[in-house]
C-alpha positions as CSV (number, residue, x, y, z in Angstrom):
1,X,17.1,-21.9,-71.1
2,X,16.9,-18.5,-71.8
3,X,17.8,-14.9,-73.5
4,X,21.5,-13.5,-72.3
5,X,20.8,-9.7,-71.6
6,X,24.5,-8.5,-73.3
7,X,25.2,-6.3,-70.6
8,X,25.0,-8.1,-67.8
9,X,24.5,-11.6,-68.0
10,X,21.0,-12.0,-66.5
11,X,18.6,-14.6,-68.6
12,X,15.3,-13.5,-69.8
13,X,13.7,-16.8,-68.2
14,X,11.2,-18.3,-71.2
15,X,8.1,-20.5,-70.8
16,X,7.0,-23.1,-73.0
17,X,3.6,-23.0,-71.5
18,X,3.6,-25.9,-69.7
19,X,1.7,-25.6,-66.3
20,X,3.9,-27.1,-63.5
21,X,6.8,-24.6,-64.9
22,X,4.2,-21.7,-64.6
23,X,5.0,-20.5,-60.8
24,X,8.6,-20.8,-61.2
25,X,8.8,-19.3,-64.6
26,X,6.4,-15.9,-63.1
27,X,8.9,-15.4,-60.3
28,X,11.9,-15.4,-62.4
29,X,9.9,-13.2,-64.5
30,X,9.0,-10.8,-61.9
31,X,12.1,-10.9,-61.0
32,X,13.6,-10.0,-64.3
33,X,11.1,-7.2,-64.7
34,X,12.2,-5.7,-60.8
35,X,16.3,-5.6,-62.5
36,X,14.7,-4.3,-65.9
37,X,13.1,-1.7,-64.2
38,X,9.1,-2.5,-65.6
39,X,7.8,-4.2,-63.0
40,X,5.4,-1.0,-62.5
41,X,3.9,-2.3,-65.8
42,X,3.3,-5.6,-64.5
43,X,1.7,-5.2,-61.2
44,X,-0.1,-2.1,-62.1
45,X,1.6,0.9,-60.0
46,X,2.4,2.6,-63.5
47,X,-0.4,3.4,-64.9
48,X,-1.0,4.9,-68.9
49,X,-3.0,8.8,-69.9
50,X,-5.9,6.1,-71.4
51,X,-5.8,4.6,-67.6
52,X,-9.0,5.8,-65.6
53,X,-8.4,5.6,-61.4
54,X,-11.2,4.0,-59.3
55,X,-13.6,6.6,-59.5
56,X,-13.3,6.5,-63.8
57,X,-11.3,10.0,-63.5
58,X,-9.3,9.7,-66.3
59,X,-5.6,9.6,-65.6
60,X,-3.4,12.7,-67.2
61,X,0.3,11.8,-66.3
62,X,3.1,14.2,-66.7
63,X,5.0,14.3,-70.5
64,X,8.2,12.2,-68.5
65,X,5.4,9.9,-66.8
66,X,4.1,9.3,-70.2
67,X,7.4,8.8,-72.1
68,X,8.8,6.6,-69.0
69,X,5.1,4.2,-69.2
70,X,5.6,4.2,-72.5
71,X,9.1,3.2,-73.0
72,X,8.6,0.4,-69.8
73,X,5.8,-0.9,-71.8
74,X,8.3,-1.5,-74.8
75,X,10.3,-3.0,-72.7
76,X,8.0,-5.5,-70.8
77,X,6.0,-6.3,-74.0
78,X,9.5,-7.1,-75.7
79,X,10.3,-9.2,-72.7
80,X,7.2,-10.9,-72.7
81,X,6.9,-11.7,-76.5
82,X,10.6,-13.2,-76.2
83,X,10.3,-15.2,-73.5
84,X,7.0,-16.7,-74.1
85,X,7.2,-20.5,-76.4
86,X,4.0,-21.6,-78.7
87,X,1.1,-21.5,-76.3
88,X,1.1,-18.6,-74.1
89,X,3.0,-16.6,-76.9
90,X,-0.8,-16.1,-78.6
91,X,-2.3,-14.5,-75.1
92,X,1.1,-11.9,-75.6
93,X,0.9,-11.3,-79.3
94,X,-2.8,-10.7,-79.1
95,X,-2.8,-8.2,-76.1
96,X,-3.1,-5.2,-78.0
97,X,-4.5,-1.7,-77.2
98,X,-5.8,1.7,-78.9
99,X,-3.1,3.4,-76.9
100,X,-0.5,0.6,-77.1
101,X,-1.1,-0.9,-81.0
102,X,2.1,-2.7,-80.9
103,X,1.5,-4.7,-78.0
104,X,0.1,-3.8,-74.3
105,X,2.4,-5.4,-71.5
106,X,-0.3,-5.5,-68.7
107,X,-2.4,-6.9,-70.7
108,X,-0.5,-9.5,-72.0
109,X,0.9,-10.5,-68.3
110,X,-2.4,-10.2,-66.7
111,X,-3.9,-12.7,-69.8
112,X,-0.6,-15.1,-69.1
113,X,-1.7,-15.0,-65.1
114,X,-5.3,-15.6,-65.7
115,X,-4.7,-18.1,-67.6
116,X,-2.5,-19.8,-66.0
117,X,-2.8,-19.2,-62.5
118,X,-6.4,-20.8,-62.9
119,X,-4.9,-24.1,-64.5
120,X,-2.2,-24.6,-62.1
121,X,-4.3,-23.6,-58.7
């Protein structure tokens, strides 16, 4: 079951934290963030300013960058928050951030695939 998305009819896929729905759950997920449009957030490729590269050269994106991150970020930790049932709704309501105070996506979804990735190997 999921979340009708009004416009369109695609399903915010939800997980109830149990582990042998985890891999199918993720790819619906991912796949879900790719028609949203925030799947930079989840696998990293869009980065925030308070983001340092691999050299700890603190990343200074431009004003649209920022807004765009910061909207996408909205977005996927809305997504994320919504889809997620009792048990891995605590790892997304916790991921929280100086520069992201009302929740941090990447956080959250890495904390959801650490977690569960791990049990389910």
């Amino acid at each position: 079951m999921g979340i009708d998305d009004e416009s369109s009819g695609v399903r915010l896929p939800t997980f109830d934290g149990t582990d042998a729905k985890w891999h199918v759950w993720k790819a619906k997920f991912v796949a879900y963030a790719c028609y949203k449009g925030f799947e930079g957030i989840l696998n990293g490729d869009e980065v925030s300013p308070g983001e340092r590269d691999s050299v700890g050269v603190k990343i200074v994106p431009s004003n649209n960058d920022e807004k765009r991150v910061k909207r996408n970020n909205t977005v996927a930790y809305a997504s994320l928050i919504m889809a997620c049932k009792s048990g891995p709704f605590g790892y997304v309501n916790g991921a929280r951030s100086e520069e992201f105070p009302n929740g941090n996506a990447k956080e959250a979804w890495d904390k959801l695939v650490s977690t569960y990735a791990s049990r389910t190997a």
